[in-house]
NUZA-478270 format. One record per residue (C-alpha): residue in three letters; x, y, z. Coordinates in Angstrom, 2 decimals. Example, Ala and Ser with C-alpha at 12.3 -4.5 7.8 and 13.67 -1.06 7.14 Angstrom:
<recs>
aa  px  py  pz
ALA  12.30  -4.50  7.80
SER  13.67  -1.06  7.14
</recs>
This chain:
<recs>
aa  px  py  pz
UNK  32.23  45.03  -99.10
UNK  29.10  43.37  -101.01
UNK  30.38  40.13  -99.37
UNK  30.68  40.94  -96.04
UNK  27.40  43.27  -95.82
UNK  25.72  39.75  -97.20
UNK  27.36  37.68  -94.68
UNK  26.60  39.73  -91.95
UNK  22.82  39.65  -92.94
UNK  22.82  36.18  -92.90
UNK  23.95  35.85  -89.29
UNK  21.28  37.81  -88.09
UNK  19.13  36.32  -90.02
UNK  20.32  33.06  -88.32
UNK  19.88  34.52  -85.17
UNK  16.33  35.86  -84.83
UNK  15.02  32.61  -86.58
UNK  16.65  30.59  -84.14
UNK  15.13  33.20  -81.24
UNK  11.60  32.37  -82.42
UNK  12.16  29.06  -82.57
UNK  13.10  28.59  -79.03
UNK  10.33  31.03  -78.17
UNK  7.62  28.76  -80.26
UNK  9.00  25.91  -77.84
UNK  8.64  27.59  -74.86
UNK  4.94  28.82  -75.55
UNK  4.11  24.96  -76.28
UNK  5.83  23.93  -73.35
UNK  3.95  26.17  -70.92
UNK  0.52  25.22  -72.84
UNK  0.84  21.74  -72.23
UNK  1.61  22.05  -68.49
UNK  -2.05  22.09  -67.37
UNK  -3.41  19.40  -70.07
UNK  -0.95  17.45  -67.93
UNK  -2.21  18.49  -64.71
UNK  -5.75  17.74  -66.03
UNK  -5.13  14.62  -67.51
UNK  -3.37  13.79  -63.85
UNK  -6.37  14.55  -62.28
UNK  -9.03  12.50  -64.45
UNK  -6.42  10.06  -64.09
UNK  -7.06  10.17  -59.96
UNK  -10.73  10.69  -60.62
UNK  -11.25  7.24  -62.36
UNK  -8.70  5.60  -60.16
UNK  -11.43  6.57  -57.30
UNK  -14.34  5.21  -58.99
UNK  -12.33  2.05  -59.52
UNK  -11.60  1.62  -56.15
UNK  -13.42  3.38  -53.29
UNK  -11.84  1.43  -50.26
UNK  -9.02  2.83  -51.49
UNK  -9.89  6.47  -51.23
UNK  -8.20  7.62  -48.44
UNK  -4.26  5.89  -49.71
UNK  -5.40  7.68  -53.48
UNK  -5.99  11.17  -51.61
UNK  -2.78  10.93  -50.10
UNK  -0.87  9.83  -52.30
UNK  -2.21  11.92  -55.05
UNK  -1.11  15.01  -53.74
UNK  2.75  13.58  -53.58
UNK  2.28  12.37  -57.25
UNK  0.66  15.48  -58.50
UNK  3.15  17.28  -56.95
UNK  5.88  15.50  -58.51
UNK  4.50  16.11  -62.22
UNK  4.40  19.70  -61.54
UNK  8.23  19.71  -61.07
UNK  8.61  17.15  -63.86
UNK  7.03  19.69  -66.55
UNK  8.59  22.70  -65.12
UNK  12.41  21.70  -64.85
UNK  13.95  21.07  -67.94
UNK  14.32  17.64  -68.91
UNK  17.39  17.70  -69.72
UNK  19.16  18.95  -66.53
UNK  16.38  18.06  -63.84
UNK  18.44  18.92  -60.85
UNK  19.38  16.09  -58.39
UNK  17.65  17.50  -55.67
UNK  14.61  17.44  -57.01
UNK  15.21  13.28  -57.88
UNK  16.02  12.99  -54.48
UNK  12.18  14.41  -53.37
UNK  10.64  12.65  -56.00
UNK  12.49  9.03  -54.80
UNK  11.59  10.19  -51.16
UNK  7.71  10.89  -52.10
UNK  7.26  7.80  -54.05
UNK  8.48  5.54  -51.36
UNK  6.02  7.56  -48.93
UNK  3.66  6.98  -51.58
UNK  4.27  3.30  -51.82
UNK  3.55  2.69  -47.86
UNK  0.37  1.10  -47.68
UNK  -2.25  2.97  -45.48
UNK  -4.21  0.34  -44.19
UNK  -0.46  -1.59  -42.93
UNK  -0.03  2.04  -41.22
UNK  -3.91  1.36  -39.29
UNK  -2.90  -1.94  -38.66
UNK  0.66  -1.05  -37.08
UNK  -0.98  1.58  -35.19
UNK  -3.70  -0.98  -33.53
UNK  -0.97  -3.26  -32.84
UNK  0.73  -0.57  -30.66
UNK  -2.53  0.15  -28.93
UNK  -2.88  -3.68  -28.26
UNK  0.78  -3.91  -27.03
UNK  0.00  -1.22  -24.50
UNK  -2.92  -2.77  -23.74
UNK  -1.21  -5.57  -22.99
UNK  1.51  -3.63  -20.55
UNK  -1.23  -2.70  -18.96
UNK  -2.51  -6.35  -18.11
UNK  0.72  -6.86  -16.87
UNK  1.58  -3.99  -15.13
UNK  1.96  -5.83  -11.36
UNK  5.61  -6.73  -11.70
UNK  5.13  -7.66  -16.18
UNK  2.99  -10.98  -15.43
UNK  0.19  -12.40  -17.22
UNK  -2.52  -13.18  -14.79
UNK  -3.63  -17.14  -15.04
UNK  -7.68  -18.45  -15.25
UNK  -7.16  -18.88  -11.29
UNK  -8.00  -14.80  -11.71
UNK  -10.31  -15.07  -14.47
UNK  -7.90  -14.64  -16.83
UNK  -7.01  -16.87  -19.34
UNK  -3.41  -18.26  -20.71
UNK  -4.12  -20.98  -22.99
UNK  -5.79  -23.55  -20.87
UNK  -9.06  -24.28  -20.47
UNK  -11.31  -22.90  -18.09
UNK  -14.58  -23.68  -16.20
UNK  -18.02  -22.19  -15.32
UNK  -16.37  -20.57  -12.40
UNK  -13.75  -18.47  -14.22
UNK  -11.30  -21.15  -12.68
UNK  -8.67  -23.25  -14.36
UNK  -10.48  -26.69  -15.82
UNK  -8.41  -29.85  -14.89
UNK  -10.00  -33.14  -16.97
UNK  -9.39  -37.07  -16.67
UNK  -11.93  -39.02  -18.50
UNK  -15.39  -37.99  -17.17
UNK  -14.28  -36.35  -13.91
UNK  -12.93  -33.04  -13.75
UNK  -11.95  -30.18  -11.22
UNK  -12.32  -26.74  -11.56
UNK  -9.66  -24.55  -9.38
UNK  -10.88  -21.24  -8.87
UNK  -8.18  -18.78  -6.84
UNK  -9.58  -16.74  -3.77
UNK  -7.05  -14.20  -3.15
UNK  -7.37  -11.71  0.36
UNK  -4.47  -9.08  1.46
UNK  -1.66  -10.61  -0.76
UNK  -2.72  -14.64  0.11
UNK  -3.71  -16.72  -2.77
UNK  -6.75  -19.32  -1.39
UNK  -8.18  -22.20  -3.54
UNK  -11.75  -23.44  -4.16
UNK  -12.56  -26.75  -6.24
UNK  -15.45  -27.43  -7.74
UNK  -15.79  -31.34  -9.08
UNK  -17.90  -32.43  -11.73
UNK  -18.29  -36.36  -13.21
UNK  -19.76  -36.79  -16.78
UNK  -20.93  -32.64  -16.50
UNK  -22.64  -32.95  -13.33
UNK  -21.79  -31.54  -9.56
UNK  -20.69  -33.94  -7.43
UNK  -21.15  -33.64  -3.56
UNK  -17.73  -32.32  -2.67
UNK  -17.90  -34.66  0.79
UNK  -16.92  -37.70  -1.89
UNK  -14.01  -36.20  -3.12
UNK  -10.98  -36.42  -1.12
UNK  -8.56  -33.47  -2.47
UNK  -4.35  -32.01  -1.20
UNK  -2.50  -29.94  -3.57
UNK  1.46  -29.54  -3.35
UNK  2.60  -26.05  -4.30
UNK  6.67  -26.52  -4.71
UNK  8.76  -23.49  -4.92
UNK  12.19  -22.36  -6.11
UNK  14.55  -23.74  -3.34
UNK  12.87  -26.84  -2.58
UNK  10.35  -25.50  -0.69
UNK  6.85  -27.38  -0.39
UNK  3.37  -26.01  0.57
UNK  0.97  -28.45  1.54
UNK  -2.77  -27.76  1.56
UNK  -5.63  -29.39  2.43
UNK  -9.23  -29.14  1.62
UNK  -12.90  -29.12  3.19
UNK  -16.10  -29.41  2.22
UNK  -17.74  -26.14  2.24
UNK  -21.64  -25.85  0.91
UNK  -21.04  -27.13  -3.13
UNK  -17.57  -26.92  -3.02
UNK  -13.98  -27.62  -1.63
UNK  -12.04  -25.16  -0.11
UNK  -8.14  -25.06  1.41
UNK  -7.88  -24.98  4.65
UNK  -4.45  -22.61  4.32
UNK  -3.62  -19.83  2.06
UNK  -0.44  -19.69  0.18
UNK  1.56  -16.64  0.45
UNK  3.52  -14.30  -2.07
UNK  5.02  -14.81  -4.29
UNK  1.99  -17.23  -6.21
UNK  5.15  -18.96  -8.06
UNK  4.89  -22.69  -7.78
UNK  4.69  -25.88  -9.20
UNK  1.54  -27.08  -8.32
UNK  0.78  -31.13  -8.01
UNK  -2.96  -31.97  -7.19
UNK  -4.29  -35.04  -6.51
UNK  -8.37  -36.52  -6.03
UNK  -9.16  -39.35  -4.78
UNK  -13.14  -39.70  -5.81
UNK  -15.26  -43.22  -5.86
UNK  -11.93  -45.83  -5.27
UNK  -10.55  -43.77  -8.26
UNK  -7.39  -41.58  -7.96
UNK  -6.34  -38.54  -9.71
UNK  -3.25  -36.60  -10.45
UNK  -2.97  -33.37  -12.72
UNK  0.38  -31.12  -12.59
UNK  0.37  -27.44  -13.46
UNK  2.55  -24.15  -13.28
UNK  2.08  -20.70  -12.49
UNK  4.57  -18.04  -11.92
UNK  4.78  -14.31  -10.29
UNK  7.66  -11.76  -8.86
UNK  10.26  -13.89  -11.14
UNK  12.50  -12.58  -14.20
UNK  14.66  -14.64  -16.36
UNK  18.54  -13.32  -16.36
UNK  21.54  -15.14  -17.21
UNK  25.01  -14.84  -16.38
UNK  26.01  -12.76  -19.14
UNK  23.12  -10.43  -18.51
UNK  24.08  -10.06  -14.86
UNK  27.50  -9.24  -15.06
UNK  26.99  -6.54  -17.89
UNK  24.13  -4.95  -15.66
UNK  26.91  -5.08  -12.24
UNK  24.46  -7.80  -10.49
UNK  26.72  -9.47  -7.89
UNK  25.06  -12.94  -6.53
UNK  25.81  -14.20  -2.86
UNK  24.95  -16.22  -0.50
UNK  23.08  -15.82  3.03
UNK  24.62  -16.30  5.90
UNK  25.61  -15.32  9.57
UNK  27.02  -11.79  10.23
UNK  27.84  -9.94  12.97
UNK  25.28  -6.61  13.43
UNK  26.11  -3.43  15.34
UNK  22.83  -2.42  15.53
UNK  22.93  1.51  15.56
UNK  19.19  3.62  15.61
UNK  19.28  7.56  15.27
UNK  15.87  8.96  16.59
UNK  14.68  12.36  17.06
UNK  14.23  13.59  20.70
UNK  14.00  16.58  22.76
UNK  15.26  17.55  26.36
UNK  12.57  18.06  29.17
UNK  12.62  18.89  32.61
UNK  13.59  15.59  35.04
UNK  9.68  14.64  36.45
UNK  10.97  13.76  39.59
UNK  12.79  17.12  39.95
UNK  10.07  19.24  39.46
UNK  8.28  21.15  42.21
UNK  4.68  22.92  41.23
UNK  4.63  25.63  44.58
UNK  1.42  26.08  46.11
UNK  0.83  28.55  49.47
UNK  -1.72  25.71  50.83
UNK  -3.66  28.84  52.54
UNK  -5.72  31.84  50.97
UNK  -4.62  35.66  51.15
UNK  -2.60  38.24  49.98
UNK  1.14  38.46  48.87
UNK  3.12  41.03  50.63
UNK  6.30  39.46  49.16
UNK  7.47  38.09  46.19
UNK  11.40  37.63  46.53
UNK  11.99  35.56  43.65
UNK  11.86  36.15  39.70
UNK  12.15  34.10  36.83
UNK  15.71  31.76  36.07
UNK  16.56  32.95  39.89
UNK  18.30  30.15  41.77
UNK  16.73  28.83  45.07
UNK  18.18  26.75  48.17
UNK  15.80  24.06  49.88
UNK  13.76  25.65  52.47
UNK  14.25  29.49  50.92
UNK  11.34  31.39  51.33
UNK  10.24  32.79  48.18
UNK  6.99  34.61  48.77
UNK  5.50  35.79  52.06
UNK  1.74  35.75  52.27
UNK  -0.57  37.73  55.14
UNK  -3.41  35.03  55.54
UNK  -6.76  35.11  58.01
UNK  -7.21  31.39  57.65
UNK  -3.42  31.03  59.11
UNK  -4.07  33.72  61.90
UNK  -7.55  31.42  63.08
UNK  -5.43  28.36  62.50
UNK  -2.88  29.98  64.98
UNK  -5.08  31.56  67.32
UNK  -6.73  28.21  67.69
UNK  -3.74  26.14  68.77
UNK  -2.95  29.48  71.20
UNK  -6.28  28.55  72.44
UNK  -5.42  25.29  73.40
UNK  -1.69  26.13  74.39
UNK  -3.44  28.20  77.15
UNK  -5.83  25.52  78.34
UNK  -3.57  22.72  78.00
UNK  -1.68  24.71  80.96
UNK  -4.62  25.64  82.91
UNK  -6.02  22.03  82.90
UNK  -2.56  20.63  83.74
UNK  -2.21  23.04  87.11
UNK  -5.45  21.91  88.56
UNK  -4.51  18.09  87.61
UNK  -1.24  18.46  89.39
UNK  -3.10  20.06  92.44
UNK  -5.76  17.72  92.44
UNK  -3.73  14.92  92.18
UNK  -1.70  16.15  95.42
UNK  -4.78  17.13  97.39
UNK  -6.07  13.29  96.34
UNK  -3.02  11.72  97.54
UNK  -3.46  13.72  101.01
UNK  -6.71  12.44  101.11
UNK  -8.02  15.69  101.40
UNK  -9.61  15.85  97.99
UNK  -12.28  12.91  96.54
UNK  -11.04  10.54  94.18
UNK  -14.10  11.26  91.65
UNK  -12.50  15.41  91.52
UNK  -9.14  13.75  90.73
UNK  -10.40  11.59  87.91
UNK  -12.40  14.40  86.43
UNK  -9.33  17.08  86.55
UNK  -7.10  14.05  84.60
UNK  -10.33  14.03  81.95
UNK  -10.20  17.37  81.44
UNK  -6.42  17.41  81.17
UNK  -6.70  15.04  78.49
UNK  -9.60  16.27  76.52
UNK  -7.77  19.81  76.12
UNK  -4.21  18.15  74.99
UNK  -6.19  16.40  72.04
UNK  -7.75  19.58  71.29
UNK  -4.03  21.03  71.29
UNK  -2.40  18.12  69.12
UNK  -5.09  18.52  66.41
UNK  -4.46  22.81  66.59
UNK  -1.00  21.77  66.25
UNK  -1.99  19.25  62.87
UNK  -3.56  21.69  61.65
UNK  -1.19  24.26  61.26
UNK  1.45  21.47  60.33
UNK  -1.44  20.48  57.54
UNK  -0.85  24.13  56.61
UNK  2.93  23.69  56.05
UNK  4.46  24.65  59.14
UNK  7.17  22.59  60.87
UNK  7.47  21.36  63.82
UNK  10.11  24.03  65.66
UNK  7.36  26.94  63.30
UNK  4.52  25.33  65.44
UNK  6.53  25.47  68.75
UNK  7.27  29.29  68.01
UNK  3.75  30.09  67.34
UNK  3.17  30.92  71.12
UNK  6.38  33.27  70.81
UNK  5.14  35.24  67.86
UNK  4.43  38.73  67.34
UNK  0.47  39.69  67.08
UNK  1.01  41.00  63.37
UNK  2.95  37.54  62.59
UNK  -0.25  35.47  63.23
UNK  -1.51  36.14  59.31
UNK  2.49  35.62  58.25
UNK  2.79  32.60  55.79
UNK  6.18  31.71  54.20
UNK  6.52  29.68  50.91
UNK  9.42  27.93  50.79
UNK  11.54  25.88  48.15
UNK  11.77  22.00  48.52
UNK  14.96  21.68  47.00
UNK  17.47  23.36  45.25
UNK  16.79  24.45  42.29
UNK  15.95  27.29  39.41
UNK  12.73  28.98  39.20
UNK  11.35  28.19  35.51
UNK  8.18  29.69  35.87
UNK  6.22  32.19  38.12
UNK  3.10  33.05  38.80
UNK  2.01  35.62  41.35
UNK  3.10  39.32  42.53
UNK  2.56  41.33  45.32
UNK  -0.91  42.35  46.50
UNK  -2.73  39.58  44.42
UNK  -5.24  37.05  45.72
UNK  -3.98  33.51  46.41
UNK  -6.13  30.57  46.95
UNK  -4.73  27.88  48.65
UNK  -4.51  25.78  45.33
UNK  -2.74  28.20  43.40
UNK  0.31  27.73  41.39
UNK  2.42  30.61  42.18
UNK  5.66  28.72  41.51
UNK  7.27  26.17  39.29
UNK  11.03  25.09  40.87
UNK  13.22  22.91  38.77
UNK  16.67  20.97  39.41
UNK  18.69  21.14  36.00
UNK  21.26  18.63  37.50
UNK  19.57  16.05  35.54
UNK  17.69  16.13  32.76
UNK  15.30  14.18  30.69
UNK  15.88  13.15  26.85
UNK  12.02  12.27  25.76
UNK  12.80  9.58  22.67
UNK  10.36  9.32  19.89
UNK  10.84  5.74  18.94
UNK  8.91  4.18  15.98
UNK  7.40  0.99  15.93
UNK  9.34  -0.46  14.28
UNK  12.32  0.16  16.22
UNK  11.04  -0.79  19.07
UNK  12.13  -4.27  19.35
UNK  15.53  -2.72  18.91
UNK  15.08  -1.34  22.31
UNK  16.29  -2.62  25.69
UNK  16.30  -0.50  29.29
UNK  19.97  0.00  30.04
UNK  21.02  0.21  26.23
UNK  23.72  3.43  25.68
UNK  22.65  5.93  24.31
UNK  24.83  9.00  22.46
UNK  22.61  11.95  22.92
UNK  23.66  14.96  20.30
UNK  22.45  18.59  19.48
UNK  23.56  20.14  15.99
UNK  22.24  23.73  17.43
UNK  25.01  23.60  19.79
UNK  27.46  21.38  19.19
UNK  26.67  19.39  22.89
UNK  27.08  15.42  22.84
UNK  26.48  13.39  25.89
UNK  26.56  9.98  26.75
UNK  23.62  7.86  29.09
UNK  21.35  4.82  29.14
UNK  17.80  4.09  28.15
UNK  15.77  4.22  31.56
UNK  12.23  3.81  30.20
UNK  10.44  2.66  27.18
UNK  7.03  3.08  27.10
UNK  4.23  0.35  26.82
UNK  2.06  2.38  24.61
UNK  1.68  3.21  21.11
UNK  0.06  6.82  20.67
UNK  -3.01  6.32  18.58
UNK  -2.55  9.57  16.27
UNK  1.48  9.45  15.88
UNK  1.76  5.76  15.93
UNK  5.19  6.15  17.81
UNK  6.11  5.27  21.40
UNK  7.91  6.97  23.71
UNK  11.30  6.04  25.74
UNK  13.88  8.19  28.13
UNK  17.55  8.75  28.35
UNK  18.76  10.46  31.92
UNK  21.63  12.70  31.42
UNK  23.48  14.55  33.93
UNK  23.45  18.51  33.13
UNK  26.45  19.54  35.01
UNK  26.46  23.44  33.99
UNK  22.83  23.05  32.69
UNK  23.91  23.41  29.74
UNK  21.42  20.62  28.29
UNK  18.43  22.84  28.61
UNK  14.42  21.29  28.44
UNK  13.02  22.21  24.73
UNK  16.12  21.24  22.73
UNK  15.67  19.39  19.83
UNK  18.72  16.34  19.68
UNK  19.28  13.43  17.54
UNK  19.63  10.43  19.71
UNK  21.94  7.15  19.05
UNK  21.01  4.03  20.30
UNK  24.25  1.55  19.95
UNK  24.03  -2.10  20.50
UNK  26.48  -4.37  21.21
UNK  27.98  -6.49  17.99
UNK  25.48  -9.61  17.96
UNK  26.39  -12.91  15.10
UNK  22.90  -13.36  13.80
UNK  22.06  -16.75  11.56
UNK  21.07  -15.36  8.28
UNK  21.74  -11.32  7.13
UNK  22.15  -10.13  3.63
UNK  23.30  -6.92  2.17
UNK  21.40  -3.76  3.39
UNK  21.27  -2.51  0.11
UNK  19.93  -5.53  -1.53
UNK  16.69  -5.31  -0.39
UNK  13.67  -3.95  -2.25
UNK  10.05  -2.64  -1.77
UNK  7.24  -4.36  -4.03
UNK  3.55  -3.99  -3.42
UNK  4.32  -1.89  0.20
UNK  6.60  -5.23  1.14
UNK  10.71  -6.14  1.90
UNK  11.40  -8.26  -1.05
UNK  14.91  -9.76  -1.58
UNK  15.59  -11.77  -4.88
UNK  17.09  -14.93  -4.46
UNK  18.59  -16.61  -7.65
UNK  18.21  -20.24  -9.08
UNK  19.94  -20.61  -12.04
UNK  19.01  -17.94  -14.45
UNK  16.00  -17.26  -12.18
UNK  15.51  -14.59  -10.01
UNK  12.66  -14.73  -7.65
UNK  11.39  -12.21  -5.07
UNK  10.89  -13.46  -1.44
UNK  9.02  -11.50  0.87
UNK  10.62  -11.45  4.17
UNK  10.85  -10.43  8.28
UNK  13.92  -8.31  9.18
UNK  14.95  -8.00  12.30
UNK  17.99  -5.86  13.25
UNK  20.01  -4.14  11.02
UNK  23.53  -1.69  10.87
UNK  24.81  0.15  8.02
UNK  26.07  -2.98  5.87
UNK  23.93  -5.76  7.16
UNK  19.93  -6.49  7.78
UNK  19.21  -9.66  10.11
UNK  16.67  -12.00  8.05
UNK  14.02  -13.69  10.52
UNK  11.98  -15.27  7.90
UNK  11.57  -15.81  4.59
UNK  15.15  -17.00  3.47
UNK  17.24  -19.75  4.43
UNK  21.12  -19.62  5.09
UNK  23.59  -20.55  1.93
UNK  20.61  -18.70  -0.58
UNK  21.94  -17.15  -3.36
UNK  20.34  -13.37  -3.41
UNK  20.98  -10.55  -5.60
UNK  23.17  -8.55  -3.41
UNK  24.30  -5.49  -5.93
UNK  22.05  -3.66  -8.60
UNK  19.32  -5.44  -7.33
UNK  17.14  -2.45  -8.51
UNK  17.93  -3.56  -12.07
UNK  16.19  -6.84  -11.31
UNK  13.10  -5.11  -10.21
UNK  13.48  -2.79  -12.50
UNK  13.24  -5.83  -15.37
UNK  10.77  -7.30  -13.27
UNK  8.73  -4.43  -13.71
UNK  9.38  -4.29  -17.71
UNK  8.39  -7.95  -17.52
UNK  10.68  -8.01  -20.86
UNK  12.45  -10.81  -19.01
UNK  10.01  -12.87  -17.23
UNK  10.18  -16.54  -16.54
UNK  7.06  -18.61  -18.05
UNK  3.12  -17.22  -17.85
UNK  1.72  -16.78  -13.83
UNK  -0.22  -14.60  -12.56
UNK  -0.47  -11.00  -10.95
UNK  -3.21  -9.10  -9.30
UNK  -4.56  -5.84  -8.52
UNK  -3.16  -4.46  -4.80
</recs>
């Protein structure tokens, strides 16, 4: 028993020694952690006396490093976790990264957008010829300096709505010369063997062309000087509007090359347009007298017959009108019964010839007088057998005034009732004949030329379903100043007026299939800088080529300048090539670009 009360003793004895042992580490453990910290941080201090350019990489590193000997002295050493190894590898590679790299890296991003920005029309550097320099030397005059022994030229490039211009300024041993000694041309060859050739004139201290060169400004450019028996020759390059693919890069991108050639065009135009009234059916009714309506037998949409009256109107200036010519009706007979007695008595011998004559005067004076009643009340609007019945009317039908249609027709607008004043100039009617109709065309300008009087025409309304064939009457000669459109006309025949004026329809002007000498794909052709650009290929180059269309269907466009037949031309995905040519990651050689 003596025994095992000993033993047991000595285990706990064993066992609170070894408790304050491990406690005595602990408390020396903890102690120590901020000598650490503060030895760390004189450590940092003197490391930014040493060094004060590099304050800014200490401060930021410092707080990674301190960090890191935090978690060193508070894990246990012997099972630091591998997490936290992980975030102390992580922090001293941050650590590591130089700062002043990181400033430099950043400004050579800033530069490299900087430079995008030079480049941005279509990714080109811009040549000395626009003050810009690539490499070669340049003159007083912002211009690129060209140099043979002691004579030199300085091209300068004058550049107005998208044409590039040239001025030359010559020097010999530094000095001006007079530009009238200097006898100057300049070649600018092209992709596709095409040449420019410019000459030059002397204008005040300098030479200018006589010709501008249009876009693109790509061209290998040959000038030669002939100055004092002495001849010159200096060959340079400059390139726009041209990227750099080859045939790998085209066929992964879908670019399908072809060549230009004749193709037959259907040339098919859809234009807005609306239905109107036909002009020469249209009949604005007005009574021609003054006075009151008594009738108004028609209404609006009501059809008429030519010669229908449609109003009745009691009128004072009619009645004097008719009482007049009643006047004269009466005379004319008077006069004529003493003529024909006259006459008889004369022949008898019984009566002088002088009262014979003047009875045949008188006759005559009063039928003028009749005639010109009788004009009158035709003037008014009265037909002959009307006139003829005047001296048969009633009393009360001397003020009567019928208005009457001219044609056949629909009334379409109305404009008097009964009782109401009418002056002679009023508009009391508006008659229409629906059996035709006008289609008013708005045609753009530049559809125009697609355009041609007799050209069918498919006239169609999506509101209700109507289609119609006819033929372009009219196009106008005039472009409207405000809506920059012209106008043209389709006649269609409105059997069942069913085509009725204010209706909105799409019109379809078809042309017959014409073979044109050069046409490329519709869908190959791009807009650059507000122009038709198609990119013809050379090699591994692609260049874009401004160009005149003419007329065009839903596959083809005809080309009227700017491209030659049996050019290659980017006729799929040509979007992509723009699109690199706007990148200008894939641009052919150093040119030039400009500001639109």
């Amino acid at each position: 028993m003596n025994k095992t009360k000993y033993v047991t003793l000595g285990v706990a004895l064993f066992v609170a020694l070894l408790a304050a042992m491990v406690m005595a580490v602990t408390d020396r453990k903890v102690a120590s952690a901020p000598q650490e910290d503060s030895l760390g941080a004189g450590r940092h201090e003197n490391e930014h006396h040493k060094d004060s350019a590099s304050e800014n990489k200490l401060a930021g590193s410092g707080g990674h490093n301190h960090g890191q000997r935090k978690l060193a002295v508070l894990e246990p050493e012997e099972h630091e976790p591998e997490s936290v190894k992980i975030f102390e590898r992580k922090h001293d590679a941050h650590a590591a990264l130089p700062q002043k790299g990181d400033r430099h890296d950043h400004d050579a991003d800033e530069h490299g957008s900087h430079g995008h920005g030079a480049e941005k029309d279509h990714g080109l550097k811009e040549t000395a010829d626009h003050g810009h320099s690539d490499g070669f030397a340049k003159g007083p005059h912002g211009g690129r300096l060209l140099k043979k022994g002691d004579f030199q030229i300085e091209i300068v490039g004058v550049e107005s709505e998208g044409n590039l211009g040239f001025r030359v300024y010559a020097q010999d041993r530094g000095k001006p010369v007079d530009p009238q000694s200097v006898n100057l041309s300049m070649e600018l060859r092209r992709l596709g063997n095409r040449v420019d050739h410019l000459s030059f004139k002397t204008d005040k201290d300098h030479l200018v062309s006589d010709q501008s060169a249009e876009q693109p400004h790509s061209f290998d450019v040959q000038v030669a000087a002939d100055y004092r028996g002495k001849s010159f020759r200096w060959d340079y390059s400059q390139v726009e509007w041209r990227v750099c693919l080859g045939a790998e890069a085209c066929k992964k991108a879908g670019i399908e090359v072809l060549n230009a050639g004749p193709e037959r065009i259907r040339t098919e135009i859809e234009l807005p347009g609306e239905v109107a009234f036909d002009a020469d059916r249209v009949a604005h009714v007005v009574p021609r007298v003054t006075g009151v309506v008594a009738e108004s037998r028609k209404n609006l949409g009501d059809p008429v017959k030519k010669g229908e009256v449609v109003a009745i109107i009691h009128s004072r200036e009619l009645a004097e009108a008719k009482s007049r010519y009643l006047v004269y009706l009466r005379r004319e007979e008077l006069a004529r019964t003493t003529f024909e007695r006259s006459k008889s008595l004369w022949e008898k011998g019984v009566k002088p010839e002088q009262d014979y004559l003047n009875d045949k005067t008188a006759l005559e004076e009063v039928r003028i007088e009749l005639l010109a009643a009788a004009q009158k009340l035709m003037a008014l609007g009265l037909s002959n057998p009307q006139v003829e019945k005047v001296a048969s009317d009633r009393a009360e039908d001397l003020t009567r005034y019928e208005v009457a249609s001219p044609f056949n027709g629909v009334v379409v607008n109305k404009h008097l009732s009964v009782g109401e004043w009418v002056s002679e100039n009023s508009n009391v009617m508006v008659i229409a004949d629906l059996s035709t109709v006008w289609v008013e065309i708005i045609v753009y300008v530049k559809d125009i030329p697609s355009l041609r009087i007799g050209q069918k025409a498919v006239v169609k309304s999506d509101a209700s379903g109507l289609e119609a064939t006819g033929e372009v009457s009219y196009i106008g000669p005039l472009v409207g100043e405000e809506s920059r459109t012209a106008r043209a006309r389709v006649v269609l025949a409105n059997n069942g007026t069913m085509w009725r004026p204010g209706l909105f329809v799409t019109v379809k002007l078809v042309d017959d299939a014409v073979t044109v000498p050069v046409a490329v794909r519709a869908d190959a052709i791009q807009t650059l800088d507000k122009h038709h650009v198609l990119f013809v290929n050379y090699g591994d180059e692609f260049e874009a080529r401004l160009l005149e269309l003419g007329r065009k269907d839903r596959n083809y466009v005809e080309v009227k300048k700017g491209l030659s037949a049996g050019e290659k031309y980017a006729a799929t995905n040509s979007f992509i090539v723009k699109a690199e040519l706007n990148k200008g990651t894939a641009t052919c050689g150093v040119g030039h670009s400009h500001d639109d």
